[in-house]
C-alpha positions in Angstrom: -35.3 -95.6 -42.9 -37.0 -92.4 -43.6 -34.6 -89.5 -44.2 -35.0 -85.8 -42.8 -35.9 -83.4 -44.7 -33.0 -80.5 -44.5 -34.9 -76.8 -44.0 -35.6 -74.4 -46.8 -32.6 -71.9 -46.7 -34.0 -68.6 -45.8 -33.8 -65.7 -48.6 -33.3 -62.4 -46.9 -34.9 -60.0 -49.1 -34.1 -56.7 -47.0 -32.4 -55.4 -44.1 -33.2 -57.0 -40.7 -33.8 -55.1 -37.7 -30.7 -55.3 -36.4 -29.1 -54.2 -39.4 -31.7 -51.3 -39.5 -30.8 -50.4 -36.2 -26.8 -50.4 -36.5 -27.5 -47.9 -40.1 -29.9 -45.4 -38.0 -26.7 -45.4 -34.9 -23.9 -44.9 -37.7 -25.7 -42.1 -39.3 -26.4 -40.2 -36.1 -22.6 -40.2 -35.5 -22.2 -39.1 -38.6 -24.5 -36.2 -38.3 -22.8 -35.8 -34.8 -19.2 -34.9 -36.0 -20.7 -33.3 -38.3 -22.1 -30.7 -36.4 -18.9 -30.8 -33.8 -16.7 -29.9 -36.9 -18.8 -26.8 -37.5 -18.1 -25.5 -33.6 -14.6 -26.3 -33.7 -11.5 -23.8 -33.2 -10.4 -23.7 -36.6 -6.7 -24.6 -37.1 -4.3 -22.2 -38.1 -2.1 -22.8 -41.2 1.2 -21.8 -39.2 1.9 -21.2 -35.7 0.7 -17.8 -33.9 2.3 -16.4 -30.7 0.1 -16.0 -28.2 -1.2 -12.9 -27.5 0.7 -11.2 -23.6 -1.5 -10.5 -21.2 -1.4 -6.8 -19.4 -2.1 -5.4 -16.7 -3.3 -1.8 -16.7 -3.9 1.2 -14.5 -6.6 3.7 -14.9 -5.7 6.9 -14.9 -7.8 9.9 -14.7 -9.5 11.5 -18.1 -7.3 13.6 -19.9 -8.9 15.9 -22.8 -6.4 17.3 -25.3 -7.3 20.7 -27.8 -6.4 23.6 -29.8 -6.9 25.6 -27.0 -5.7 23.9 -24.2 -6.1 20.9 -22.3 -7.8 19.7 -19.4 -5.8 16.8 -16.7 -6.3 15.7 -13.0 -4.0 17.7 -10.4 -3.8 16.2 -7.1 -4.2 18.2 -3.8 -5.2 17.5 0.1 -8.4 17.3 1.9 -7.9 16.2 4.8 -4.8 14.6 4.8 -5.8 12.7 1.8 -5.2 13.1 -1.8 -8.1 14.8 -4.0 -7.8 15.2 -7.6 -9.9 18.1 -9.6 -9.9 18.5 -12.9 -7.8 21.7 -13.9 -6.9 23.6 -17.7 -3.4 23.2 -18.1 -1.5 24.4 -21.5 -0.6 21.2 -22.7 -0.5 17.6 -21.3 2.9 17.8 -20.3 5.1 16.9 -17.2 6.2 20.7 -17.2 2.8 22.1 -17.8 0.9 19.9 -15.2 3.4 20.5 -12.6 3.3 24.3 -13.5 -0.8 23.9 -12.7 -0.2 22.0 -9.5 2.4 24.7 -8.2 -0.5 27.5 -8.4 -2.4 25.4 -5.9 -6.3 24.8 -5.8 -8.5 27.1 -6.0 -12.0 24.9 -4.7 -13.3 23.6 -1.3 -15.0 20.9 -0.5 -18.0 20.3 2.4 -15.8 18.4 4.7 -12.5 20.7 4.6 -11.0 22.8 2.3 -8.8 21.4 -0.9 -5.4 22.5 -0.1 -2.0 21.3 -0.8 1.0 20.3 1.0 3.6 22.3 -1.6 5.2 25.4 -0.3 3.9 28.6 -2.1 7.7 29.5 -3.7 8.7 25.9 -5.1 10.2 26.8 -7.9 10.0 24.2 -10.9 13.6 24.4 -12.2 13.0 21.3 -15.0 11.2 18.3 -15.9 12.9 15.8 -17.3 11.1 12.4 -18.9 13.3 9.8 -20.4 10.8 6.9 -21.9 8.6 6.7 -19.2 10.9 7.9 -16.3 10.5 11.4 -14.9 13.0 13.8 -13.1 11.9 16.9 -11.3 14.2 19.6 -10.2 12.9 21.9 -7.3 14.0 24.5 -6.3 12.7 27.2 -2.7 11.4 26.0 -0.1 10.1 22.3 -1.0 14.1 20.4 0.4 12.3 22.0 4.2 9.6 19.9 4.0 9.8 16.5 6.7 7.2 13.9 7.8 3.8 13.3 6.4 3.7 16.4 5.0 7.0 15.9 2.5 5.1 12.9 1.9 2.0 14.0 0.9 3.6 17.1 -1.3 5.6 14.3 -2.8 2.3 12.2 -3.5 0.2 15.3 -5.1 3.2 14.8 -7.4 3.9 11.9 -8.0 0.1 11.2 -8.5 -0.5 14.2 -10.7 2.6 13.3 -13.3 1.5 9.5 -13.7 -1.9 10.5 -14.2 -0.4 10.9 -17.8 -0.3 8.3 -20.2 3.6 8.3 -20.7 4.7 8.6 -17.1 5.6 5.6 -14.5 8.6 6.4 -12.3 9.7 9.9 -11.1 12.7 10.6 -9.3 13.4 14.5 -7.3 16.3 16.4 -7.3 16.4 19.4 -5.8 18.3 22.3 -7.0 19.7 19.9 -9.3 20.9 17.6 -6.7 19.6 13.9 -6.5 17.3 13.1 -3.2 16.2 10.4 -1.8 12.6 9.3 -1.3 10.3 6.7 0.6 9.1 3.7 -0.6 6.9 1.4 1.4 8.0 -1.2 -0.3 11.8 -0.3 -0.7 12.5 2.0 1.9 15.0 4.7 1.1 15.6 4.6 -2.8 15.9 7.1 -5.6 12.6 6.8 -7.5 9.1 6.1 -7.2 5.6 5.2 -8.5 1.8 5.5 -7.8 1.8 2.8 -6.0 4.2 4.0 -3.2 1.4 6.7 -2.4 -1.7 4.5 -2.2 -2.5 4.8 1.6 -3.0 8.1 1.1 -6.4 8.1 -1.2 -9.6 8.6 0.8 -11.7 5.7 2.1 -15.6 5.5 0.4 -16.9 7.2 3.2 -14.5 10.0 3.1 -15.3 10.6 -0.6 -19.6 10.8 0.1 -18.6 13.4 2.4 -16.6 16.0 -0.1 -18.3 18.2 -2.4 -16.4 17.9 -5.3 -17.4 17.3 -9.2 -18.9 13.9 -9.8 -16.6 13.1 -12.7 -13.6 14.3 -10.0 -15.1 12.0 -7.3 -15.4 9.0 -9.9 -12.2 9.8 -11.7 -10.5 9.4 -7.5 -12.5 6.3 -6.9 -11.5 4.7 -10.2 -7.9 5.6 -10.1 -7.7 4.6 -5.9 -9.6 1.1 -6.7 -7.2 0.5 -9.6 -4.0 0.7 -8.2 -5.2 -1.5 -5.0 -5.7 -4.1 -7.6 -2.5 -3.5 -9.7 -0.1 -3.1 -6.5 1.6 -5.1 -4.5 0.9 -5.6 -0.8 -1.6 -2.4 -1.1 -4.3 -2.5 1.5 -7.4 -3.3 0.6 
């Protein structure tokens, strides 16, 4: 009985296909997290607080120098507010408020920049405590009622948060306490910007005044920021 002949073992002498194939895969990955390592947020050694996210609210450009100073004082066109950039001594509650209480002295094509604060208010004080700001009046501003108190308190109230350390403001008058109006709290004993924002000018009411294009932006800028930054503020 003839016997089979077992096969020759095969000698493999190099890499098969296969085994060429599975090389060429693993050495893409490699080069992969490679080159995903190099993009990667690096770790820190120790833990790091996050950083807070703020909300801010333009104000209008203030200028500060040996000389003087230049801020925005708020006035009336139209039953609006207008600011208009004004030399005041220094950029203080005290000496912006002094600037305001000489009035305007510009017009505008659509109606003449005026302002809603009787001629002999008298300024008694000032007062800021951090970023909270009393004013004492004194003549003629406790007669005031209606939309015009109202807009006399918002040439203000606008014109003292316009600088960089102001954010509430309460009245007193003749150094008595008042109250004021808040949209959003009714009756209460301070305020902000933000409880006078009704009365900026629409778009259209600011292509009609004449006023300096760095007043008319500086408006826009400041009107468009506290609509973002208040709440329940029309937009």
């Amino acid at each position: 009985m003839t016997g089979h002949t077992a096969p020759t073992p095969r000698i493999l002498t190099g890499p098969t296909n296969r085994a060429r194939h599975l090389r060429a895969t693993l050495a893409g990955l490699a080069a992969l997290v490679v080159a995903v390592s190099g993009c990667a947020i690096p770790l820190d050694s120790q833990p790091r607080a996050m950083e807070p996210t703020t909300t801010t609210t333009a104000r209008p450009t203030t200028t500060q120098s040996g000389s003087g100073a230049s801020a925005a004082l708020y006035f009336v066109i139209n039953g609006h507010l207008a600011s208009t950039q004004a030399s005041v001594a220094t950029l203080t509650p005290t000496a912006v408020l002094d600037g305001l209480l000489k009035g305007p002295d510009s017009t505008s094509g659509s109606g003449v920049v005026g302002t809603k604060i009787p001629s002999d208010t008298i300024l008694h004080s000032a007062r800021l405590s951090g970023s909270h700001l009393t004013i004492d009046l004194g003549g003629a501003f406790g007669d005031l009622v209606g939309p015009v108190r109202r807009q006399a308190l918002g040439q203000m109230v606008l014109t003292v948060t316009a600088l960089p350390n102001v954010t509430t403001v309460s009245l007193e008058l003749d150094g008595q306490a008042t109250t004021l109006f808040s949209d959003a709290l009714g009756d209460t004993t301070e305020v902000t910007a933000c409880d006078y924002v009704e009365l900026f000018p629409s778009d259209a009411e600011l292509a009609s005044w004449r006023l300096a294009r760095r007043d008319l932006d500086d408006l826009a800028t400041r009107r468009n920021a506290l609509l973002r930054a208040c709440p329940g503020a029309e937009r």
